[in-house]
C-alpha positions in Angstrom: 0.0 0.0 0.0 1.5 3.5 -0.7 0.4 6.9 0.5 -0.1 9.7 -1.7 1.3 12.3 0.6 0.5 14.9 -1.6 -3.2 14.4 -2.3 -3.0 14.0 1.6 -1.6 17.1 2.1 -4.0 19.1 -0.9 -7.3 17.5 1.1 -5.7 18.7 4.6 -4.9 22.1 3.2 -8.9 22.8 1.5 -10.4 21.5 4.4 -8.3 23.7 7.2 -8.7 26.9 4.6 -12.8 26.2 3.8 -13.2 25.8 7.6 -11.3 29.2 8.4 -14.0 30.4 5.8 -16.7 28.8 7.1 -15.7 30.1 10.8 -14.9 33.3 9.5 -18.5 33.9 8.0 -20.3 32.9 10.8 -18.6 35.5 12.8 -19.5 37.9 10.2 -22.9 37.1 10.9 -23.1 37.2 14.9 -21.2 40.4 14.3 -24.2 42.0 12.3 -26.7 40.4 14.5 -24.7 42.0 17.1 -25.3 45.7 15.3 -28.8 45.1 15.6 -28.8 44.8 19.4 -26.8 48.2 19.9 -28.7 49.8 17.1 -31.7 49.3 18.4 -30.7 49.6 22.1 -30.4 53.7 20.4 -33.2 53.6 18.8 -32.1 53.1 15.6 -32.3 50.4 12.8 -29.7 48.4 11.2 -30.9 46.9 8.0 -28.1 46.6 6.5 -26.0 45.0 8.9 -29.4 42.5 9.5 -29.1 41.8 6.1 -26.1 41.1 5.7 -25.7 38.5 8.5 -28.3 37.0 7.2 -26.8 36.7 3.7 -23.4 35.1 5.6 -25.6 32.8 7.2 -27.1 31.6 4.5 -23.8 31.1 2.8 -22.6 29.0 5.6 -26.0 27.0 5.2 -24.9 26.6 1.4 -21.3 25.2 2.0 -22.3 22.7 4.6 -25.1 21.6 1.9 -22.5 21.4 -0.8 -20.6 19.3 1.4 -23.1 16.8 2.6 -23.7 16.6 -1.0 -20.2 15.7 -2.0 -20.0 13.3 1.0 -23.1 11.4 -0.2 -22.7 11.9 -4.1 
């Protein structure tokens, strides 16, 4: 049996990269949920910020999708 250390390495590498992304745009999110809270703590609104957590949320919904997809495909 031989190891391909270098397809090992390529699948270690996109994995630890796409889950710094992944992490990444989750915090994005709870960051603009977070805007919210002190926007309207003032009164204020923050639609944009509310918008755009929810558009990194659903990104982060998409990639896990994608990958259960490739798991089971």
């Amino acid at each position: 049996m031989k190891i391909d250390w270098a397809a090992l390495g390529s699948v270690f590498g996109v994995s630890l990269i796409v889950t710094v992304a992944l992490v990444g745009l989750f915090t994005l999110g709870i960051v603009g949920l977070s805007k919210r809270e002190s926007a309207s703590a003032q009164g204020d609104t923050a639609t944009l910020a509310v918008t755009g957590a929810y558009a990194c949320f659903a990104a982060c919904a998409a990639a896990v999708a994608y990958g259960i997809y490739l798991i089971v495909v």
